[in-house]
N, C-alpha and C positions, 0 to 999 in steps of 0.2 A: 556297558558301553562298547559300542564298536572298536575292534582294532582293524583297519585296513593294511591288508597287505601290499606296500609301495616300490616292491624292488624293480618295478620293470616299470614304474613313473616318469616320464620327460617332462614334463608339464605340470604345475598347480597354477589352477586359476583361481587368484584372491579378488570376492565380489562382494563391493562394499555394500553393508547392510545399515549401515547411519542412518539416524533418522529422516535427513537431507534426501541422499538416494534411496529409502524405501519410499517416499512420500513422490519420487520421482518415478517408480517402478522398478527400483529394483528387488523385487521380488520376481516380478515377471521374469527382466531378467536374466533371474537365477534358475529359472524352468528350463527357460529355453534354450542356456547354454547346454544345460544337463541333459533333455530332450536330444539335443544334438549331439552329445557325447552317446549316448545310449544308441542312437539312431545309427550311426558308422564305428560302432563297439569299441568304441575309444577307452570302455573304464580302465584298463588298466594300464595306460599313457597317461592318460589327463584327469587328474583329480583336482574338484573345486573344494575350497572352504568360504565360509561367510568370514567379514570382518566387522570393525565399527569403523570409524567414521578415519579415511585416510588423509581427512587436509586438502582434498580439490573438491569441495562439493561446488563451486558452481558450474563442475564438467560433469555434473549427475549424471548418467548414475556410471559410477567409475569399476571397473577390471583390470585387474593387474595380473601379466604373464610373466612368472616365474619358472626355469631361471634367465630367459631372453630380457627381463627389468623393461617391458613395455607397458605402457599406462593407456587406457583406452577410454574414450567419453561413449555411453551407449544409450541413444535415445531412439533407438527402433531395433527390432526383430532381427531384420539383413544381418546389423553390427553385430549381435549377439551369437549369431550362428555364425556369421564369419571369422569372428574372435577363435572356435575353434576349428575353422578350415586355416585359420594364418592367410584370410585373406581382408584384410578390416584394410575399408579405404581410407587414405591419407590426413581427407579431414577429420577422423574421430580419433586419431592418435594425439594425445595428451604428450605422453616422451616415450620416446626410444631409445637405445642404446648401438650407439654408433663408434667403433675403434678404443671404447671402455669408457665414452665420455655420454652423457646426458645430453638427450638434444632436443628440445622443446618443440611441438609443433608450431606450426607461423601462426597459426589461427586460436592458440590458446596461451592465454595471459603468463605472465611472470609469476603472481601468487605474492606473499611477503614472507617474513621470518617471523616464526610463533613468538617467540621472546628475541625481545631487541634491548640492547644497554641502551639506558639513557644517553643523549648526547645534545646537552644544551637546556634550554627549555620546552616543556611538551608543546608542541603545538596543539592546538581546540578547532576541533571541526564543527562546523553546525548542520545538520541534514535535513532538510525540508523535508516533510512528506506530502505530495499530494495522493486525492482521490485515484485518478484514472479514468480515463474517459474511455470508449470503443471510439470517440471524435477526437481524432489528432488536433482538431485545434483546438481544443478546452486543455490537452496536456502543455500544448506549444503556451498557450495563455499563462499558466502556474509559470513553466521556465521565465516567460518573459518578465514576471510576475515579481519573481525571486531577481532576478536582473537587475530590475529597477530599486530594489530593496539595499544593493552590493552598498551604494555611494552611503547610507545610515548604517554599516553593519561595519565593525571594527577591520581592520585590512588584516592587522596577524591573524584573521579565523579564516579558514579553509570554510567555504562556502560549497554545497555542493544540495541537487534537489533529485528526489526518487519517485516512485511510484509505489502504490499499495496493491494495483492491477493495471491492467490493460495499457500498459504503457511501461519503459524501459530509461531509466537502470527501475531494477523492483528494488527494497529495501536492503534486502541482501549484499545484491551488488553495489547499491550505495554504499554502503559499510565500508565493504572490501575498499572503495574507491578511495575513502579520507585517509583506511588507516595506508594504503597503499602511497598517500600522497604524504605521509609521514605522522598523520594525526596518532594524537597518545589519548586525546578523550573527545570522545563522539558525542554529541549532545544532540540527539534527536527532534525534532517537531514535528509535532503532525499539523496539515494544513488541515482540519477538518472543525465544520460546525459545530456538533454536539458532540457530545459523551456517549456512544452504545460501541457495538457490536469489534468494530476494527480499533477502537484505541483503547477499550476494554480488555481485548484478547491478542486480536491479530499482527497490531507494533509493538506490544508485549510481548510477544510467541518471539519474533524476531530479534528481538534488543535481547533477550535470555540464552537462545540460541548461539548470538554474535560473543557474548559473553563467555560462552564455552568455550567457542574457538578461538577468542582471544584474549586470554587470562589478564594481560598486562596492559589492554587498554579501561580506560575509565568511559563508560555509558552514561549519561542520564538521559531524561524523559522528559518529556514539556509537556505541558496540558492543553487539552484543545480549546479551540477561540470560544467556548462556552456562551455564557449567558456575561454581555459586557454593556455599558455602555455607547464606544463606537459604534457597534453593532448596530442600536438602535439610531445613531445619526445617518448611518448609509443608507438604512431604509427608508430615513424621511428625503434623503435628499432623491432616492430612485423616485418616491413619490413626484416631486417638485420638477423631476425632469418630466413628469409626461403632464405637466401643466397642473398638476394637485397645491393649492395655498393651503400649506400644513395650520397656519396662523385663522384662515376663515372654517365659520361653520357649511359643513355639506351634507342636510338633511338630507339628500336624494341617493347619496353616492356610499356606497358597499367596497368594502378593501379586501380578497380574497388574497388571506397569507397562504403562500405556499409552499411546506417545504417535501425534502428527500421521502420521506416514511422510515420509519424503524420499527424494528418487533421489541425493542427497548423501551420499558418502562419509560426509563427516565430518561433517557432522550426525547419521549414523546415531552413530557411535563417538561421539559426547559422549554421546549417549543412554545409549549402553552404561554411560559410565564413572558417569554421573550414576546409574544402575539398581547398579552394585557398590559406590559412594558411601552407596546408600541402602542396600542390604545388609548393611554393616559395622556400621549401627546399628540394625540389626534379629536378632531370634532367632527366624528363623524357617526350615527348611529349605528352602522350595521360592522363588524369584522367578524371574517367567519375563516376558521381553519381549516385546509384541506393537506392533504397529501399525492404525490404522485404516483405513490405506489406501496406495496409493502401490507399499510395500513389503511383503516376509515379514518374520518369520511376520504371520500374521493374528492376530486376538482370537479366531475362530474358535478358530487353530492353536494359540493361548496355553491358553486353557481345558481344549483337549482334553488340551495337557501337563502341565498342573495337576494335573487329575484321576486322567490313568494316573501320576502320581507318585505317588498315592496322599493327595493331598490329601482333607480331609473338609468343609476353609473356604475357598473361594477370595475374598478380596478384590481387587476390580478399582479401580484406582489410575490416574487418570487423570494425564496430565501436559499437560493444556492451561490457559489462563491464565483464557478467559471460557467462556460458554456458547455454545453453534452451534449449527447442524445435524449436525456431528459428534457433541455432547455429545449430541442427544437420540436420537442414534442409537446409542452407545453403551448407553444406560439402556434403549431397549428390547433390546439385546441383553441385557442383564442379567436383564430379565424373559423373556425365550425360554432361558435360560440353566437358569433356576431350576426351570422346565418342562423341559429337555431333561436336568437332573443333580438328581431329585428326594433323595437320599440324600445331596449335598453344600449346605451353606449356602453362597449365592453373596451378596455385597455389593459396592455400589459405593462408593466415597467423594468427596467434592465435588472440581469442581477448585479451582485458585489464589484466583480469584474476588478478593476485598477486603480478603486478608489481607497486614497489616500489614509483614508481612517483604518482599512482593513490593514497595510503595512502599520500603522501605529500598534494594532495587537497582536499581530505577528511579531515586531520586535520588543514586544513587552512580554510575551511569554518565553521569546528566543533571552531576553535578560534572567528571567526568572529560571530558564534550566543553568545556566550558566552561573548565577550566583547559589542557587543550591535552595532556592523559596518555591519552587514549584513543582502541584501538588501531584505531576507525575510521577515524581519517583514513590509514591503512595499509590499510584496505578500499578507500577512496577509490583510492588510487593502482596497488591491484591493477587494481584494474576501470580506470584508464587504461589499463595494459601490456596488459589483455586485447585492450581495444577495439583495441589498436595490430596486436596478434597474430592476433585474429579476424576485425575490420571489424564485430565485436558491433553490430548495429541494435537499439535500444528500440523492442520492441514490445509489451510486457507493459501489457494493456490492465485499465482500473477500471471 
């Protein structure tokens, strides 16, 4: 092993290498500080070391100068070469040290205490999760969503909702936020339809993580709004709102279910069962499955089977919960639809949106992480054996 010779050192740069900040680039990083050291012959002044994980990861990816004790958040190139010119501008500075005292930048959070003495009763958070939308008003929907939900949810729980992508706080910063607002057990929920990819892996990777860095809170898990019955009353009533008598028979009329798409087995098959669930209360010949994406058939492929069935009405039935960019891609299929099948009536019906049933399984799975009966935390301990069996890295970025 190397011995370096450190007698003429001013400087050590400690560059966290936590899974957090390498998943954020701190690897990069750690080049191009070095690159810069090398570059103005600095090795024998400023010598770096790798660390693990220093306790600010959500200032990824973090550098610490030693012995000045200043703390730097490095999320571009500039910072990293200027870390070793001593010229890092004001916003990436995490703390300094100013007359021997600790001085926090204005632009970065307080943080909390790893272990905290109990004092009182633990308070219980509950965390929504929604999807994420790239359309702020499908994220703004979920908030308003969780809002209306406050007046049925107990007032001692700390109520608080996240994101899984494309929208802010991510789950991470969720976390930080309960336990920051004094929560002792986080009780997670994911907003989401079926069972694959992200409540499999992705709020799993996260809830495990959060675990690490906080030994002394208590996580569980809720399970997604699966295969329920509400579920199947929302769809009849979207039906009923675009004029469908769920109670009469409709030889002419084709129901095109349509949901997200998964590369998940069994996410596809819940679809399915929840598609002949809603069949059994419908009279109608034709229900044809499609997908928006991901998987077959297509919407395209659904319409086109609709119609050679000999449909004369196709209603399109969506099975998403908010509004996206999917949803408004759907509606203009519907309007190239009606243009490319002039002799067929085509309709869309709303999705899920603010109806009442969907809060009813929302707060029956929010019951069930909370009394300790839901089958999350058996999600929880899959995705251990996974991680055990695959060496599964989180990198499913927000």
């Amino acid at each position: 092993m190397t011995t370096w010779n450190l007698t003429q050192m001013q400087r050590h740069l400690l560059i966290c290498n936590g899974d957090t900040c390498m998943g954020a680039g701190a690897e990069e990083v750690t080049q191009q500080i070095r690159d810069e050291i090398r570059t103005n012959r600095l090795d024998e002044h400023i010598h770096t070391s790798r660390t693990r994980c220093n306790g600010r990861c959500k200032d990824k990816c973090v550098v610490i100068d030693y012995p000045k004790g200043t703390w730097y958040s490095v999320q571009e190139e500039e910072t990293s070469r200027a870390i070793v010119q001593e010229t890092v501008k004001e916003e990436s500075i995490i703390y300094s040290m100013e007359h021997g005292e600790r001085k926090r930048g204005e632009t970065r959070f307080k943080g909390i205490n790893k272990y905290r003495r109990a004092r009182g009763p633990v308070k219980k958070a509950v965390l929504f999760v929604g999807h994420g939308s790239r359309l702020e008003a499908g994220n703004e929907e979920v908030r308003q969503f969780i809002e209306r939900m406050r007046g049925q949810i107990d007032s001692s729980l700390l109520v608080e909702t996240c994101f899984l992508e494309f929208a802010s706080p991510n789950i991470e910063d969720g976390i930080q936020l309960c336990i920051e607002k004094g929560a002792g057990e986080v009780h997670v929920i994911p907003i989401i339809l079926l069972h694959a990819g992200h409540s499999k892996l992705h709020i799993p990777a996260e809830i495990e993580q959060a675990r690490e860095q906080f030994p002394d809170i208590r996580f569980t898990y809720g399970q997604t709004i699966g295969i329920h019955e509400e579920i199947i009353e929302i769809l009849l009533t979207r039906l009923t709102e675009v004029g469908f008598d769920v109670n009469q028979k409709h030889e002419d009329t084709a129901i095109l279910f349509i949901g997200r798409g998964s590369s998940d087995v069994d996410a596809k098959e819940d679809f399915y069962k929840i598609s002949r669930l809603l069949k059994e209360n419908l009279h109608v010949p034709i229900l044809e499955c499609a997908f928006i994406g991901v998987t077959t058939p297509t919407v395209q492929d659904g319409m086109e089977r609709c119609i050679e069935l000999g449909a004369k009405k196709v209603i399109m039935l969506p099975y998403f919960l908010f509004t996206g960019i999917l949803m408004k891609r759907m509606n203009k299929m519907a309007e190239q639809f009606k243009l490319d099948y002039p002799h067929a009536t085509i309709e869309i019906a709303e999705y899920f949106g603010y109806h009442p049933k969907l809060q009813t399984v929302l707060l029956e799975r929010m019951n069930q992480a909370l009394d300790g009966t839901s089958t999350g935390m058996q999600d929880l301990e899959n995705f251990r054996n996974y991680v055990e069996e695959t060496g599964y890295v989180h990198e499913h970025q927000h």
